[in-house]
BAZANU-502655 format. One record per residue: residue in three letters; x, z, y negated of N, C-alpha, C in turn. Coordinates in nm, 2 decimals. Layout:
N
<site res="Ala" n_xx="X" n_zz="Z" n_yy="Y" ca_xx="X" ca_zz="Z" ca_yy="Y" c_xx="X" c_zz="Z" c_yy="Y"/>
...
This chain:
76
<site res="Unk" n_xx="-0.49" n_zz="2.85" n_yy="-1.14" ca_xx="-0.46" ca_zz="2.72" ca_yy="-1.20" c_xx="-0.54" c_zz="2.61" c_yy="-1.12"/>
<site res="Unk" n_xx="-0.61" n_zz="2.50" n_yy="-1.17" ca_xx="-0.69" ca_zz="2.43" ca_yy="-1.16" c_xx="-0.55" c_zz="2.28" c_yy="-1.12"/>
<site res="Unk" n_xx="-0.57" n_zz="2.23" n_yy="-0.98" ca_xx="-0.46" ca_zz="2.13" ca_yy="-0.99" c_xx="-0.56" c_zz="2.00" c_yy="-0.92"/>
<site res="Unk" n_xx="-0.71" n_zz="1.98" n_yy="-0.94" ca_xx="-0.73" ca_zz="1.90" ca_yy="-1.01" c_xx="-0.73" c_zz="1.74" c_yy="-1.05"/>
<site res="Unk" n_xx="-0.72" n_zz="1.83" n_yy="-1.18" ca_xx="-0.65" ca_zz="1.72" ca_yy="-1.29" c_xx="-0.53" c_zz="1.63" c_yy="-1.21"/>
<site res="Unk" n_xx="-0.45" n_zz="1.75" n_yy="-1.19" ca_xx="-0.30" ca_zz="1.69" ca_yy="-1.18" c_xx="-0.26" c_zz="1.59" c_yy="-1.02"/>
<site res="Unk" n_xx="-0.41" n_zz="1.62" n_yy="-0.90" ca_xx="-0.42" ca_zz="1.56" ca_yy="-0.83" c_xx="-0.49" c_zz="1.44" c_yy="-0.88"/>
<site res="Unk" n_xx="-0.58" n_zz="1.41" n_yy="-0.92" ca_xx="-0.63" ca_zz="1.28" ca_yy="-0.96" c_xx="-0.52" c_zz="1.24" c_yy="-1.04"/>
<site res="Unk" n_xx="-0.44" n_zz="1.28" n_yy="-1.17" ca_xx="-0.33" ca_zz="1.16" ca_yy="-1.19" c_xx="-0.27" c_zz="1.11" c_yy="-1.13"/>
<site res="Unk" n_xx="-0.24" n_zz="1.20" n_yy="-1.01" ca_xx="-0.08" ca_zz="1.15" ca_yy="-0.87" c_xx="-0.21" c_zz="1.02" c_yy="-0.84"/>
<site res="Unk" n_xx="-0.31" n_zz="1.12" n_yy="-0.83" ca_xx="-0.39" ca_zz="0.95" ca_yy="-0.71" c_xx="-0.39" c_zz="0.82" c_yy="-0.78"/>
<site res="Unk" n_xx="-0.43" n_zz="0.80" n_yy="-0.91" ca_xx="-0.42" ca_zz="0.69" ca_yy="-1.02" c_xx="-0.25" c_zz="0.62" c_yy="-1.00"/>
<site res="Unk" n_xx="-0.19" n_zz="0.67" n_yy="-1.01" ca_xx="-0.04" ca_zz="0.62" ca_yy="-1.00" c_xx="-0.02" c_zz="0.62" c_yy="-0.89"/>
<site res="Unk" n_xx="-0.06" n_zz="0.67" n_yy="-0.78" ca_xx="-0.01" ca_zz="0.61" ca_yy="-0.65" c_xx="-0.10" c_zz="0.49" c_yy="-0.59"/>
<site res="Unk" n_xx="-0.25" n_zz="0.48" n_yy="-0.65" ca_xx="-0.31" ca_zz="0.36" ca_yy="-0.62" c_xx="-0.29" c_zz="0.24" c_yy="-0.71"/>
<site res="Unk" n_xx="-0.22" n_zz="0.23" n_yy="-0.80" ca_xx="-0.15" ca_zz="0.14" ca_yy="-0.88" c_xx="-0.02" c_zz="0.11" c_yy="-0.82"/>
<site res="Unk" n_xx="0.08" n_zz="0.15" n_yy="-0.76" ca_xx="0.20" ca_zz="0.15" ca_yy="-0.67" c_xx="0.17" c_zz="0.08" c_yy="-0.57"/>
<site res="Unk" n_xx="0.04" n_zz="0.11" n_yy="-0.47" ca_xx="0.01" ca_zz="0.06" ca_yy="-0.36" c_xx="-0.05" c_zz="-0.10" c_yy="-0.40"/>
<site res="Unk" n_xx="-0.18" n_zz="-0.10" n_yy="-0.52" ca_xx="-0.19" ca_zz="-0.23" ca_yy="-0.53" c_xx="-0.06" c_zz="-0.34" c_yy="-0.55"/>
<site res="Unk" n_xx="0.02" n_zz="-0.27" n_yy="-0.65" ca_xx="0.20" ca_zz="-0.36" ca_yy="-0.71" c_xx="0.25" c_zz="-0.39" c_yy="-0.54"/>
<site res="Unk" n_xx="0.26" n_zz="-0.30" n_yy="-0.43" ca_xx="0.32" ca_zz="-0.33" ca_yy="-0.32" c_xx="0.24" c_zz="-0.44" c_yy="-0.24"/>
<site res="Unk" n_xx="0.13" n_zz="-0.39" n_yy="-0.24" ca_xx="0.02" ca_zz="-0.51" ca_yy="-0.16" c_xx="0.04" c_zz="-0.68" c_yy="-0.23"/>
<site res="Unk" n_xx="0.03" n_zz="-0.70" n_yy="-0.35" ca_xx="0.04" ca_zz="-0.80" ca_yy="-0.41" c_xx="0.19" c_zz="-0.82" c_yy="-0.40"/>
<site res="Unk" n_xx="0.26" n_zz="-0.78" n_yy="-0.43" ca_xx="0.42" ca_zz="-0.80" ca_yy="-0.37" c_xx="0.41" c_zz="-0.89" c_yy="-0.25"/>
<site res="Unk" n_xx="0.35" n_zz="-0.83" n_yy="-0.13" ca_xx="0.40" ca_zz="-0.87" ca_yy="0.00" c_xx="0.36" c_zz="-0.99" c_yy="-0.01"/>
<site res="Unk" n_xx="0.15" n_zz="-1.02" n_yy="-0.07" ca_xx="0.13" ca_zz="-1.14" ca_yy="-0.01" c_xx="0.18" c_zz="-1.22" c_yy="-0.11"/>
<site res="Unk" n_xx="0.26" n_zz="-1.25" n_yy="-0.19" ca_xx="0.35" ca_zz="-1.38" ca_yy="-0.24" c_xx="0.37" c_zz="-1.44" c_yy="-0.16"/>
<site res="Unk" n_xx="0.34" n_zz="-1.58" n_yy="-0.14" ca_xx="0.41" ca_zz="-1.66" ca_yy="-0.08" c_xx="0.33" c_zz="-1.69" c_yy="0.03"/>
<site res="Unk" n_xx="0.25" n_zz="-1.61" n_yy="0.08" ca_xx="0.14" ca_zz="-1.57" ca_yy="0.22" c_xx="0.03" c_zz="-1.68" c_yy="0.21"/>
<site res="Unk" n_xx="0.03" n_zz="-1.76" n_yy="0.18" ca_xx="-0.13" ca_zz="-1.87" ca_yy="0.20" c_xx="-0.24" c_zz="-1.86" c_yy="0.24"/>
<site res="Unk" n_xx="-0.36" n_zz="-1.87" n_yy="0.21" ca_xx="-0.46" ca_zz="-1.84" ca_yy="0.28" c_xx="-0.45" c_zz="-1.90" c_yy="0.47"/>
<site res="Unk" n_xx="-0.38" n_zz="-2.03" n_yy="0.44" ca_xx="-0.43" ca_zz="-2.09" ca_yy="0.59" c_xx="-0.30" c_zz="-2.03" c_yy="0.64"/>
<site res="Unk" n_xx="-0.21" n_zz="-1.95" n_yy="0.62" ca_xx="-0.11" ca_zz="-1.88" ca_yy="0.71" c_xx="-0.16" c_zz="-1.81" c_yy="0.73"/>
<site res="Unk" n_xx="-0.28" n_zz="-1.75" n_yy="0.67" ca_xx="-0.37" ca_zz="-1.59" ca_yy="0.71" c_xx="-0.41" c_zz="-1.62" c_yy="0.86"/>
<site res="Unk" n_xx="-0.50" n_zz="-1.70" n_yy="0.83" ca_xx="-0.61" ca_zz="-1.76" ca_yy="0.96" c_xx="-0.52" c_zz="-1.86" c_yy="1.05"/>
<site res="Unk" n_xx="-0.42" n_zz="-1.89" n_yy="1.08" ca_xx="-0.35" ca_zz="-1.94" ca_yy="1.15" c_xx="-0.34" c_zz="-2.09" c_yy="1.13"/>
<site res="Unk" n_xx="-0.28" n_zz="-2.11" n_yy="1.03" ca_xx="-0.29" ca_zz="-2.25" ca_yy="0.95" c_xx="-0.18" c_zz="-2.31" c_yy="1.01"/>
<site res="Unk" n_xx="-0.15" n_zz="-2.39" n_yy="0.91" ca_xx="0.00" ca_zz="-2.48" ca_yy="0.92" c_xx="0.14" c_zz="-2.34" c_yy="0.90"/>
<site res="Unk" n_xx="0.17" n_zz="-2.24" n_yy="1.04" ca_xx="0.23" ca_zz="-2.17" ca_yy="1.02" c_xx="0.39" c_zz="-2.26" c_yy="1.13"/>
<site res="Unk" n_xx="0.35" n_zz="-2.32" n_yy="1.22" ca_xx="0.47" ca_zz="-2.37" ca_yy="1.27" c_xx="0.52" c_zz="-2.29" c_yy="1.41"/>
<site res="Unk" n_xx="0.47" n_zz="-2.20" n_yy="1.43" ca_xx="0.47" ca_zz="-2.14" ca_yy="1.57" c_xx="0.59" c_zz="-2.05" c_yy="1.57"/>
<site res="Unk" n_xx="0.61" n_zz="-2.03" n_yy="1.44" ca_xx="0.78" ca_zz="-1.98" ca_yy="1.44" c_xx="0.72" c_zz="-1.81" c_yy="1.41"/>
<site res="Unk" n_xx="0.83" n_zz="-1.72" n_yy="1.47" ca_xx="0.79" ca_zz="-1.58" ca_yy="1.48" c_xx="0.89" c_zz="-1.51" c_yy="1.35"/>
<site res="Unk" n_xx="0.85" n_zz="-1.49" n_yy="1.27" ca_xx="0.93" ca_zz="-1.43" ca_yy="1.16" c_xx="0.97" c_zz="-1.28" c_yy="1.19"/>
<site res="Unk" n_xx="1.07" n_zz="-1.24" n_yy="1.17" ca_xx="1.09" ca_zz="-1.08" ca_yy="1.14" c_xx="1.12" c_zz="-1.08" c_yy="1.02"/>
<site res="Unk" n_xx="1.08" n_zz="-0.90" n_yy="0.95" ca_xx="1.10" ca_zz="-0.85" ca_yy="0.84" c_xx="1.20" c_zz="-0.84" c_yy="0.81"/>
<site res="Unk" n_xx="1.29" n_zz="-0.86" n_yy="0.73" ca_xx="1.42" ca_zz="-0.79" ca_yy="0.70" c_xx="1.46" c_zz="-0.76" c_yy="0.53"/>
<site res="Unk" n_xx="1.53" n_zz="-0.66" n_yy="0.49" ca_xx="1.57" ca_zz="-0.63" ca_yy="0.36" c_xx="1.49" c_zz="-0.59" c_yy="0.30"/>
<site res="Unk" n_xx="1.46" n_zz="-0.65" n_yy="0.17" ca_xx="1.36" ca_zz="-0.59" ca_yy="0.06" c_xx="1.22" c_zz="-0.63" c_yy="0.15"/>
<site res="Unk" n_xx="1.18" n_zz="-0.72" n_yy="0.20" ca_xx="1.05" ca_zz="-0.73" ca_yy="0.28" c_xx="1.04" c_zz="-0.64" c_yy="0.39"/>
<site res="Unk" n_xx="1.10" n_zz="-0.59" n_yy="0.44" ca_xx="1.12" ca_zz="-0.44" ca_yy="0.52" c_xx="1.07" c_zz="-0.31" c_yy="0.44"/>
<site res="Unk" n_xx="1.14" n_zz="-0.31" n_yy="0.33" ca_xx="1.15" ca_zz="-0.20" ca_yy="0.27" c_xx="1.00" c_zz="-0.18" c_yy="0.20"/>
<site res="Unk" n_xx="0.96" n_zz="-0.28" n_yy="0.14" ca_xx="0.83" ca_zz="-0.29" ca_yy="0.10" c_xx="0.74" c_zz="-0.29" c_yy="0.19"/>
<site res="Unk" n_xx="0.73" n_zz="-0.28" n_yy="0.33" ca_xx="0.62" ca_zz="-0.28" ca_yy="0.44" c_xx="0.63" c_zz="-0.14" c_yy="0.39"/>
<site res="Unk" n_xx="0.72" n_zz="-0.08" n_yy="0.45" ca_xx="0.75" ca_zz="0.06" ca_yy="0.45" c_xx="0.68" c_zz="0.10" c_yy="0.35"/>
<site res="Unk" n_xx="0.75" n_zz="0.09" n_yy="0.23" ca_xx="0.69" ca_zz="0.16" ca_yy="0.11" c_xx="0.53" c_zz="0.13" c_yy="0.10"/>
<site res="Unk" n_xx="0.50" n_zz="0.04" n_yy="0.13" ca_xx="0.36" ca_zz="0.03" ca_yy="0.13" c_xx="0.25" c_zz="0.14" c_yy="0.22"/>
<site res="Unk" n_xx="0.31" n_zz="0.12" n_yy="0.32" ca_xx="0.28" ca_zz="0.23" ca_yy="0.43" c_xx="0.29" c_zz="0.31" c_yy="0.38"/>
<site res="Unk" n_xx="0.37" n_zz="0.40" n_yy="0.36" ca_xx="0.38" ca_zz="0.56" ca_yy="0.29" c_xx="0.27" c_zz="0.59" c_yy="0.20"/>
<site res="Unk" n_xx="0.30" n_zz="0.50" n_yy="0.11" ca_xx="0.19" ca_zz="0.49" ca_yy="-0.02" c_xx="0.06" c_zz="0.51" c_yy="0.00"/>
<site res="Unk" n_xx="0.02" n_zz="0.46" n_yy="0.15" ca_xx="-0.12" ca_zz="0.48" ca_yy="0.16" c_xx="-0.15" c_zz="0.61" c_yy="0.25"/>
<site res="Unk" n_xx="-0.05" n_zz="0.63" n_yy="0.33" ca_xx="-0.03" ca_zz="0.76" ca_yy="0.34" c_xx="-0.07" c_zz="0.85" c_yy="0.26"/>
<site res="Unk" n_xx="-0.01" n_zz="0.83" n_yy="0.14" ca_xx="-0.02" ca_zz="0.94" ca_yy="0.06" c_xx="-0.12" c_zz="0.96" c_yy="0.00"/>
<site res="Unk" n_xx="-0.18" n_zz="0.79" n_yy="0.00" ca_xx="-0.29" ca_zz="0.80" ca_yy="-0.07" c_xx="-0.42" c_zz="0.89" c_yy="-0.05"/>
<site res="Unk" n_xx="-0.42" n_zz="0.85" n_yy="0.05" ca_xx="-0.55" ca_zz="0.91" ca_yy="0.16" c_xx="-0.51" c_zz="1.06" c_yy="0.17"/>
<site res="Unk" n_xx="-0.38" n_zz="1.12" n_yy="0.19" ca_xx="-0.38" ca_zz="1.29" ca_yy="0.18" c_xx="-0.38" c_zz="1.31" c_yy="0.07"/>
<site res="Unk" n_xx="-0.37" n_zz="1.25" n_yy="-0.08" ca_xx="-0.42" ca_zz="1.28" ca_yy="-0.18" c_xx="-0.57" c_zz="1.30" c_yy="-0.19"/>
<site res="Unk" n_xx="-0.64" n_zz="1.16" n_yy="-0.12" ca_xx="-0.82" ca_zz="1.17" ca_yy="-0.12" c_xx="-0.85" c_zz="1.31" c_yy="-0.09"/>
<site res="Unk" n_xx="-0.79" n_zz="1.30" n_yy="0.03" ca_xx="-0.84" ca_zz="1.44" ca_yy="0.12" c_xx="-0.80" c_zz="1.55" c_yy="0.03"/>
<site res="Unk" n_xx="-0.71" n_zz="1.57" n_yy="-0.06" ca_xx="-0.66" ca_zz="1.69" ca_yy="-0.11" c_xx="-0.78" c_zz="1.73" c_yy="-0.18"/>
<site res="Unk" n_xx="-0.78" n_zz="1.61" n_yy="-0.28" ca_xx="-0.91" ca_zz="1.58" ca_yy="-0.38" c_xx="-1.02" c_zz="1.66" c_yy="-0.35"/>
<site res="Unk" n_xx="-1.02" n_zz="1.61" n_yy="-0.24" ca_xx="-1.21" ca_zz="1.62" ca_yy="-0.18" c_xx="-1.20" c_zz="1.75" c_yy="-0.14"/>
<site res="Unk" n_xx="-1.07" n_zz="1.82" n_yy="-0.08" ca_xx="-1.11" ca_zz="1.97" ca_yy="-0.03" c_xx="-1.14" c_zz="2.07" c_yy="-0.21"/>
<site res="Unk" n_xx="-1.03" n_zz="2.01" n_yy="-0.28" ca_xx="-1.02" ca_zz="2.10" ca_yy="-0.38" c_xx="-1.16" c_zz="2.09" c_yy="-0.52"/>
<site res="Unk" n_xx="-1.26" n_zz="1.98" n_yy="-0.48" ca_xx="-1.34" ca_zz="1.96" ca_yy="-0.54" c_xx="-1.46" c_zz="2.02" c_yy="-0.49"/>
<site res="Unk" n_xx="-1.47" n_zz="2.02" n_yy="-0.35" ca_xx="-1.56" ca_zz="2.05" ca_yy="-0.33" c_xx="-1.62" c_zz="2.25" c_yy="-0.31"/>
């Protein structure tokens, strides 16, 4: 059985998941908060649903990348 196919769908849906989480996080994120703008010197921690979405983002790419790899062994 050829799995493929069924590996590149998981990868298409899991890199759609990871872009929805990535765009999730930077809501709200400013460009000049990026670069050390008008942030206020104040130290934020993650907590709750912004927690959970670091996480989930992390995994996601996790998986992503051992999907690549899966890809690339089984193609090649």
């Amino acid at each position: 059985m050829n799995f493929l196919p069924l590996l590149q769908l998981a990868q298409i849906v899991v890199a759609i998941l990871l872009m929805i989480a990535i765009l999730m996080q930077s809501k709200g994120a400013g460009l000049g908060g990026t670069f050390g703008g008008t942030g206020g010197g104040v130290y934020l921690t993650k907590r709750g649903l912004e927690k959970k979405l670091f996480t989930a983002t992390i995994v996601l790419a996790v998986i992503f990348i051992l999907l690549s790899l899966g890809a690339l062994y089984l193609g090649a």
